[in-house]
C-alpha positions in Angstrom: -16.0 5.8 2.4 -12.1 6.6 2.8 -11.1 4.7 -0.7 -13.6 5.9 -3.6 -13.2 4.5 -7.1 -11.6 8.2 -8.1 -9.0 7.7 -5.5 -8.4 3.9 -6.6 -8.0 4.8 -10.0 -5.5 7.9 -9.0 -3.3 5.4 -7.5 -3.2 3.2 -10.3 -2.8 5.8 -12.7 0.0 7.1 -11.2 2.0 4.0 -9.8 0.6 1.0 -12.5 1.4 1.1 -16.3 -2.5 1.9 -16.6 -5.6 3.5 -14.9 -6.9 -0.5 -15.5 -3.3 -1.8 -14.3 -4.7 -3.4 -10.8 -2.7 -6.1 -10.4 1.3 -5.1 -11.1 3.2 -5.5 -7.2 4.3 -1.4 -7.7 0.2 -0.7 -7.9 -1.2 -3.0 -4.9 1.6 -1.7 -3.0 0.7 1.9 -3.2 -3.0 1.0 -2.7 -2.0 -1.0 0.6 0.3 1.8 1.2 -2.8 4.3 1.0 -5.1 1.6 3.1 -2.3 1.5 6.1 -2.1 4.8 6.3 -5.7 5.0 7.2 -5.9 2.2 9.1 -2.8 4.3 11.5 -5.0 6.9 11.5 -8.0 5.3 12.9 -5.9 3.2 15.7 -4.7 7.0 17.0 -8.0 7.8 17.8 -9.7 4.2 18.6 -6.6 2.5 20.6 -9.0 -0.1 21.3 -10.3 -1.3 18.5 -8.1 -4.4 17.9 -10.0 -5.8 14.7 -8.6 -3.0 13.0 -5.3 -3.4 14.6 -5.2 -7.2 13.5 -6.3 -6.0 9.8 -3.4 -3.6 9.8 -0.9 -6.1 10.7 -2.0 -8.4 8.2 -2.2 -5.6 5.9 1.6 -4.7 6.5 2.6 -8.3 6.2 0.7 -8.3 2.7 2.9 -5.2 1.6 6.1 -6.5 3.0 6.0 -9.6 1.1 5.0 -7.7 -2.3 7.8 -5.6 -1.3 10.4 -8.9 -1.3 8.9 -9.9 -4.2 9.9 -6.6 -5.9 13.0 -6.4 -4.4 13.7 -10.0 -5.6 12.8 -9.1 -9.2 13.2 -5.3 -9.9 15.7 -3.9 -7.4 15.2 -0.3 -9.5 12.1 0.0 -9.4 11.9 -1.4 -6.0 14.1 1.5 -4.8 12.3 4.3 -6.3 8.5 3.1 -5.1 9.9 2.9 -1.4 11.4 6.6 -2.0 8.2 7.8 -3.8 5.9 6.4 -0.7 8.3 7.0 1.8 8.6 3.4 3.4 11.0 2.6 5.7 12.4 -1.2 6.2 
């Protein structure tokens, strides 16, 4: 499987306040940063498979409003997760 506990905890290690920090906006962010990024992957080479494509889009829309939130709330921090995932709005 693509997303392995290691590579979970990675993530939260480096973008949480903890390797147990699962549910701060900065840390599901990066993991649905790390999940898209798949997901665009997979579409390259399956153009038809629109289950996936639906997930994705849901997926983005999951990460956009997190994103607002953040924004909303901590425009700092906000600013430096979109440089260190390299979002674009």
């Amino acid at each position: 499987m693509y997303l392995t506990k290691e590579i979970k905890q990675e993530i939260f290690a480096k973008y949480g306040k903890s390797n147990t920090d699962t549910g701060s906006a900065e840390s599901q962010i990066a993991l649905f940063s790390h999940r898209i990024s798949h997901l665009t992957e997979h579409l390259k080479l399956n153009k038809k498979d629109y289950s996936t494509e639906h997930a994705l889009k849901k997926l983005v829309g999951k990460r956009r409003r997190l994103l607002d939130h953040m924004k909303a709330k901590d425009i700092e921090g906000y600013r430096n997760l979109i440089k260190e995932l390299g979002i674009r709005k």
